[in-house]
C-alpha positions in Angstrom: -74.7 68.3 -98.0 -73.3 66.3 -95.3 -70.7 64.6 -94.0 -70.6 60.4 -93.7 -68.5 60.8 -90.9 -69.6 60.1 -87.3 -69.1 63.4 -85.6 -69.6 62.6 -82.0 -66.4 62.7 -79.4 -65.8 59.7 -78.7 -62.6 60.5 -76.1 -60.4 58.7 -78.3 -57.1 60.6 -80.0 -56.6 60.9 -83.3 -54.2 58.2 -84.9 -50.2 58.9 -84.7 -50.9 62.2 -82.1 -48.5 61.4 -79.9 -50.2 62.5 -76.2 -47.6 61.3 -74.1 -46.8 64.7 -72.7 -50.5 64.8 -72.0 -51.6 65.8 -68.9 -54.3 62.6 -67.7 -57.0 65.3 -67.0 -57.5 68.4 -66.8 -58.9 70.8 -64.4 -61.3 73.9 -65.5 -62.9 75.7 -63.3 -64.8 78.6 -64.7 -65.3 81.6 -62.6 -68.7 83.5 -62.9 -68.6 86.9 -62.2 -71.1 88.4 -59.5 -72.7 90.3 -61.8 -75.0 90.1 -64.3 -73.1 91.9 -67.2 -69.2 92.7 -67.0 -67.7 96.1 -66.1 -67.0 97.7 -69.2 -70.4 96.7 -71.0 -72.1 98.4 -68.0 -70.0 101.4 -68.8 -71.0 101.6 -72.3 -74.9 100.7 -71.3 -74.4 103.7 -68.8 -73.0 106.2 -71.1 -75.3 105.2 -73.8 -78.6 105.4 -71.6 -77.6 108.8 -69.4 -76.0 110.7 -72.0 -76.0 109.2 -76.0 -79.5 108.4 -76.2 -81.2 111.2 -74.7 -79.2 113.8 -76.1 -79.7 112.1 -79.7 -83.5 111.9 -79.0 -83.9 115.6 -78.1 -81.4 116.3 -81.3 -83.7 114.5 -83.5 -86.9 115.7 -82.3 -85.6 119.5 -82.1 -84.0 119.2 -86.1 -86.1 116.4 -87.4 -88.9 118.6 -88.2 -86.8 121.5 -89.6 -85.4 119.5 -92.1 -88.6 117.7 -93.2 -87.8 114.4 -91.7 -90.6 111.5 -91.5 -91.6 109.9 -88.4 -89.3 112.2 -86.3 -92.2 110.8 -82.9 -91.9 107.6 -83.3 -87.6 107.9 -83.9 -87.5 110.2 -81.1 -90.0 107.6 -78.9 -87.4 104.7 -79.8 -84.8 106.8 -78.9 -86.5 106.9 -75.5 -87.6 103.7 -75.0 -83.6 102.3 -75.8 -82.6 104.6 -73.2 -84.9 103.5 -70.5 -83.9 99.7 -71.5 -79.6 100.8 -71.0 -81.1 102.3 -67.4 -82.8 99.0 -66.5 -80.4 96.9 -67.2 -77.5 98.6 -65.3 -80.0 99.0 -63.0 -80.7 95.4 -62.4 -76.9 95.0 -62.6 -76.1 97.4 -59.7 -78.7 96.1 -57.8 -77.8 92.3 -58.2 -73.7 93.5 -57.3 -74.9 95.5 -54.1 -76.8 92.4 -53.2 -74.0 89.8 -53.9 -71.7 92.2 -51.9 -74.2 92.4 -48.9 -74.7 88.5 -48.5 
């Protein structure tokens, strides 16, 4: 289904809004952080790829095959490999922060 309307912002207000109290524009700036991801996402990708993942890799390979689980390499080799991906990208995000400080 769609709509018969025209959809595209035109600039115009709609009819009876009253936009006297209006300011005529207005001005947005949008600060970027220096970094590539913010501070409390690189916490969580730090604690996940140092500690969580690991530890739940060596969990799984160690009880995995005691209780009969399938495919406990390949779990245990994701495991791994997600880890690795938290370290690089907290990696690249140190490294682009040390080099935004230094310039």
């Amino acid at each position: 289904m769609t709509d018969s309307k025209n959809t595209t912002d035109t600039g115009e207000t709609l009819p009876g809004a009253d936009v006297s109290d209006w300011p005529e524009t207005a001005d947005v700036t949008h600060d970027v952080p220096d970094w590539l991801i913010p501070s409390r996402v690189y916490d969580i990708l730090k604690w996940l790829g140092l500690i969580v993942l690991p530890a739940l890799a060596l969990f799984v390979g160690t009880v995995g095959p005691a209780w009969g689980w399938t495919h406990v390499d390949a779990i245990v080799t994701t495991l791994n490999a997600l880890g690795i991906l938290a370290g690089a990208l907290i990696g690249v995000s140190a490294i682009k922060q040390r080099l935004d400080r230094a310039a």
